[in-house]
C-alpha positions in Angstrom: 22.8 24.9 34.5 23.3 27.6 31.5 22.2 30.8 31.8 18.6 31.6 30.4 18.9 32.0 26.7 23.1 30.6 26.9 23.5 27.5 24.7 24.1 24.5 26.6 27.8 23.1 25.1 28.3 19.3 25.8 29.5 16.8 23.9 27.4 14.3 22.5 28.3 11.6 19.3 32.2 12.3 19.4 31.8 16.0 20.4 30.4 17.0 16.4 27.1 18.0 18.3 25.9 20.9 19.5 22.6 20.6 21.9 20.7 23.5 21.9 16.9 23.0 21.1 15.9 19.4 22.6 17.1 16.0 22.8 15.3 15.6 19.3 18.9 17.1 18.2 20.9 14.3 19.4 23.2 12.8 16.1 23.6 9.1 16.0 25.8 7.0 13.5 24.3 6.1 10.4 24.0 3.0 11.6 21.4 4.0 14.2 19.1 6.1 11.5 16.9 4.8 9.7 17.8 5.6 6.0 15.2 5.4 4.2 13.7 8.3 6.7 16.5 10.4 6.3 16.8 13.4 3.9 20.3 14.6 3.4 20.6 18.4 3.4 23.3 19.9 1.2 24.6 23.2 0.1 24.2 25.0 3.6 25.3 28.3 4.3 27.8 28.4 7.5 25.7 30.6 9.3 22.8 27.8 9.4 22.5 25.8 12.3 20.9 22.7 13.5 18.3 24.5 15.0 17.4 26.3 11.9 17.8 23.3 10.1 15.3 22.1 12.3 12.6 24.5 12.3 12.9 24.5 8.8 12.5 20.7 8.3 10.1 20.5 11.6 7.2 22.0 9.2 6.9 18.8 6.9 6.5 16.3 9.4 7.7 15.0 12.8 11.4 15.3 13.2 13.9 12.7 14.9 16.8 13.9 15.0 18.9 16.3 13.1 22.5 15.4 12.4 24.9 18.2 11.1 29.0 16.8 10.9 31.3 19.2 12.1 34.8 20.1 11.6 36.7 18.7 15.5 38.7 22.1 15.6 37.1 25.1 14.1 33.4 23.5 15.5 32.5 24.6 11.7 29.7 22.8 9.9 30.8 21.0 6.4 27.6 22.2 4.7 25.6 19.2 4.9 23.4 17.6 7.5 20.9 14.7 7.7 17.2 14.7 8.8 15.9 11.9 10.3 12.0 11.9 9.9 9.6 9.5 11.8 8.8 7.5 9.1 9.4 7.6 5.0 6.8 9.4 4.6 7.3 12.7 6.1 11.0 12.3 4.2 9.3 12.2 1.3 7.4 15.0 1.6 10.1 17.3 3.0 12.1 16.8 -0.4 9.1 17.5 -2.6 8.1 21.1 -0.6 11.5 22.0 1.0 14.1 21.0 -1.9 15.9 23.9 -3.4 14.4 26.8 -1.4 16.7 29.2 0.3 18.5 29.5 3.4 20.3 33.0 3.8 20.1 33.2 -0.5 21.9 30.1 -0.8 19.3 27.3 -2.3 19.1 23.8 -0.1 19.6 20.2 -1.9 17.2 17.8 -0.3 17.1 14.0 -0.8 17.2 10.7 0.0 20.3 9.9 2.4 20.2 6.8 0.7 20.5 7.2 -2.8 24.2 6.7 -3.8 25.2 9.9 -5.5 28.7 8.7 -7.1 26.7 5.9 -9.0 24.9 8.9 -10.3 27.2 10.2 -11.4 27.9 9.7 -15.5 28.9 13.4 -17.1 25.7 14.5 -18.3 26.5 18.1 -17.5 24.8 20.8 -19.4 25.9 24.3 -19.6 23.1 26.6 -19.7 24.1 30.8 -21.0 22.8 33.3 -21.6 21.1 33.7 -18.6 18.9 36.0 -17.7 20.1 38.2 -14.4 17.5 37.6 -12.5 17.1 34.1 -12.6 17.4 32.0 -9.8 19.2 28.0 -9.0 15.2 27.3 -8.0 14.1 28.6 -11.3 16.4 27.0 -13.3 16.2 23.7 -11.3 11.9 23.9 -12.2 12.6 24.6 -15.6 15.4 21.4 -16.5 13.8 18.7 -13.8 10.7 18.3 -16.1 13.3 16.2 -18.3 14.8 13.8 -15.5 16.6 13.5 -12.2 18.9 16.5 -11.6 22.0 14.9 -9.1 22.8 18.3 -8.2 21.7 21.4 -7.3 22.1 23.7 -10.5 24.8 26.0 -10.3 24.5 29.9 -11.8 28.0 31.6 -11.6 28.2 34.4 -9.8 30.4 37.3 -9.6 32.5 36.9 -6.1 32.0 40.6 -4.8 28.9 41.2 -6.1 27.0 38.0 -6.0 25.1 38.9 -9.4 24.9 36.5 -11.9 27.6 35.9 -14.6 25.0 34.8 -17.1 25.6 31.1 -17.3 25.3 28.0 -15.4 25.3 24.4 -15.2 22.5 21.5 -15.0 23.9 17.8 -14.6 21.7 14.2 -14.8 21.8 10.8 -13.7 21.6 9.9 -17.8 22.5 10.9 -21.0 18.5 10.2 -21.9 17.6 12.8 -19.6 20.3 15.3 -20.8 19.8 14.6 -24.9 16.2 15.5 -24.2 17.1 18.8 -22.1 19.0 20.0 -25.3 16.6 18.6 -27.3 13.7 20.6 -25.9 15.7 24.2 -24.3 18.3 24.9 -26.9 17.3 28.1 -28.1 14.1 28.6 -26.3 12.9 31.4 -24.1 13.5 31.5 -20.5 12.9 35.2 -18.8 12.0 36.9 -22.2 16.0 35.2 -23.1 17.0 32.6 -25.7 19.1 30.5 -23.9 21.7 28.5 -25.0 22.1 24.5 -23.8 24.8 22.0 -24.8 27.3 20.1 -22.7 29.7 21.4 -20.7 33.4 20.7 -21.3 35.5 18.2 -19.5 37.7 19.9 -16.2 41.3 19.6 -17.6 40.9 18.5 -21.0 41.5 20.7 -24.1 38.1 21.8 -25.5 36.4 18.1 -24.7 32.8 18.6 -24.0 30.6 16.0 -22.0 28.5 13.2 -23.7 31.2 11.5 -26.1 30.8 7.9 -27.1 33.1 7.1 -24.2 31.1 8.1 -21.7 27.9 7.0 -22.8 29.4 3.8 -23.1 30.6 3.8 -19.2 27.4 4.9 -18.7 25.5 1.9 -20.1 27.3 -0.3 -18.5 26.9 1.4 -15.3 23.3 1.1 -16.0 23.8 -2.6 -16.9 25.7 -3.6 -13.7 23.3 -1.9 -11.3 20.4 -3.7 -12.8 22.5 -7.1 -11.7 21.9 -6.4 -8.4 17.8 -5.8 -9.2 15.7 -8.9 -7.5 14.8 -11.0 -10.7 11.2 -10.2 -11.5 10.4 -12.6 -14.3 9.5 -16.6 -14.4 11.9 -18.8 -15.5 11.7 -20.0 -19.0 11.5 -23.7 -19.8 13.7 -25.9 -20.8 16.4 -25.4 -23.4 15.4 -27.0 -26.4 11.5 -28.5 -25.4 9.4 -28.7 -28.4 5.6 -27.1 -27.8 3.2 -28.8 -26.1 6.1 -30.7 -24.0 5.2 -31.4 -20.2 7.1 -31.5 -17.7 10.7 -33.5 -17.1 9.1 -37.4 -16.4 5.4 -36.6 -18.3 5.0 -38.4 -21.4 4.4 -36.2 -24.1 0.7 -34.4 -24.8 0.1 -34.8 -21.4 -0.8 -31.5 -20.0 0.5 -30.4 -15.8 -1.7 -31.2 -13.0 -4.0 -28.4 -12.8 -4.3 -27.9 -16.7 -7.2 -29.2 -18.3 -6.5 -33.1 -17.0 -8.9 -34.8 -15.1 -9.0 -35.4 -11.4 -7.9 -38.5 -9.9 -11.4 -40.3 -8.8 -12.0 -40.4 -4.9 -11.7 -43.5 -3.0 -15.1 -44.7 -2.2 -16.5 -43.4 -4.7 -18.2 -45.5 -7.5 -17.2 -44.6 -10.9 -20.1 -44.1 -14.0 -21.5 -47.2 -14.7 -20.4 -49.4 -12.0 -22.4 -52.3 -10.6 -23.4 -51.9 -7.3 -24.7 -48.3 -6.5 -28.2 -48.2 -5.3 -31.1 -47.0 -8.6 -30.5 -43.5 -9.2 -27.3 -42.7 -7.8 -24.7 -44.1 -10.4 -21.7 -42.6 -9.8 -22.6 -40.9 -6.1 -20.5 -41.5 -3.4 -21.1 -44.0 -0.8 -22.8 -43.3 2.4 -20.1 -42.9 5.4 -18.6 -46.7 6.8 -19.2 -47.8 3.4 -16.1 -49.0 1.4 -14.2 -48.9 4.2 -13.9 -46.0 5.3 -15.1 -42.1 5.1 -14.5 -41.1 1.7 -10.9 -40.0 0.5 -9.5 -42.4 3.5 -8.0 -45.5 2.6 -8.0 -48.5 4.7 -5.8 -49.4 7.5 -2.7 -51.2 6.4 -2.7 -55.2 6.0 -6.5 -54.2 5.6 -7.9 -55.2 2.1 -10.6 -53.0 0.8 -13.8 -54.7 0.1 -15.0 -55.3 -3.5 -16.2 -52.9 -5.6 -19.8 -52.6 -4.8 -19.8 -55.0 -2.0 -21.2 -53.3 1.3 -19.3 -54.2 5.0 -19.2 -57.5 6.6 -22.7 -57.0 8.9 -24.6 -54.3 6.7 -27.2 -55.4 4.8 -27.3 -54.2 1.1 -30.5 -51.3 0.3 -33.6 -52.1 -1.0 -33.7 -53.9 -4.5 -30.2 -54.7 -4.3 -29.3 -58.4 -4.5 -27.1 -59.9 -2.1 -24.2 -61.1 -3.4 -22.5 -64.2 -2.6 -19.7 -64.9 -0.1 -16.3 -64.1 -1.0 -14.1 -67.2 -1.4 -12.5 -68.9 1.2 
């Protein structure tokens, strides 16, 4: 057994885990989480852990597991890890309180480990200057997700030795709706007593190409339209090709409307339409007491078995009062 206070090394998942604070730290394959559950945790500072990350996450809601990937020979973290929550829930929540606050002055990006961040992906990148000094990746993220979904965390660039802002930064958006809006609203507007400046960003290796050309807002679309393929269809079908109103359906002669539409139902067996001889004074049109016709009402006879006459009672059963008794069928 370690030491009081020693961390416990072992290797557990392929030796990329560290145990330290409980078997709730365990990492399993993403095949074992449950995804929808899990909240992916980027942009982490190396000197964060998986204990920090969960104590941190621990506050929103019961925590599973907490899976950070790490590099097999420096036992380095990559800057990510994955949060597996109890149920969708508590994953839910976590994003909305804990996304974008800051771990050792480096913001977090929290969010759904299963939302596919390459499909996301379409060049709406803003570049945001004049920037005030004091403002913040949190800040800035507030202020540009009010116009859509923000893929990633917003970026302020930042002098290496100094770590004070440069006076610019970049916002980017899962579509060009989101960031036409953005520029739309924040071009020249205020932010920390500044007028900040928004258009798009240029292109990395391109000469002076700036994000948002025809091009990519055609790629974009049809993104768009090839992920809504893959949507469950939520409309009816239409009818038939070339049916002139009023049609029924395939094998209903025309004007006739569907069962269920305004048509009569069918009349029950044993049960004596309007008018009809043979119902007692009174009750033209009520259904016959039960043996009558042959049967309970709605039952047909037996097969081989022919149904009695209209208004004819049972062989043995005697007619009611004031009804006349009427002859013997044929032989």
């Amino acid at each position: 057994l370690p030491a009081p206070g020693a961390m416990a090394q072992s290797l557990i998942a392929g030796g990329r885990i560290t145990a330290s604070a409980g078997s709730n730290l365990l990492g399993q394959h993403a095949v074992d989480r449950n995804q929808e559950a899990t909240v992916y945790v980027g942009n982490l500072d190396p000197q964060v852990t998986e204990e920090i990350v969960w104590e941190v996450f621990v506050q929103a809601g019961p925590v599973v597991n907490v899976y950070m990937p790490k590099d097999r020979v420096s036992n380095a973290h990559q800057g990510y890890a994955f949060v597996e929550y109890r149920g969708e829930e508590d994953a839910d929540y976590a994003i909305k309180v804990l996304n974008m606050i800051k771990l050792f002055g480096k913001p977090i990006r929290a969010n759904k480990a299963s939302v596919d961040k390459k499909s996301n992906d379409v060049g709406a990148n803003l570049f945001v200057g004049n920037l005030d000094p004091d403002m913040d990746e949190k800040l800035l993220y507030d202020t540009f997700s009010a116009f859509g979904v923000v893929i990633t965390t917003p970026k302020i660039m930042r002098d290496p030795d100094t770590g004070n802002s440069r006076g610019f930064g970049f916002v980017s958006y899962d579509s060009f709706e989101a960031s036409d809006a953005a520029i739309e609203a924040m071009n020249g507007q205020f932010l920390c007593n500044r007028p900040i400046s928004v258009t798009y960003a240029y292109k990395k290796d391109t000469n002076g190409e700036r994000h948002g050309t025809p091009a990519e807002r055609l790629l974009a679309a049809n993104m768009e339209k090839k992920a809504t393929t893959h949507r469950p269809h939520t409309m009816f079908a239409a009818g038939p090709a070339g049916a002139p109103p009023g049609a029924g359906p395939p094998g209903m002669p025309p004007g006739m409307p569907p069962a269920g539409m305004g048509m009569p139902p069918p009349p029950l067996v044993g049960v004596a339409p309007p008018g009809m001889m043979g119902a007692p004074p009174g009750m033209m049109g009520a259904p016959a007491p039960p043996g009558m016709m042959g049967g309970p009402p709605g039952m047909m006879p037996p097969p081989g078995m022919m149904p009695p006459p209209m208004g004819m009672p049972p062989p043995g059963m005697m007619p009611p009062p004031g009804m006349p008794v009427p002859p013997p069928p044929p032989q």
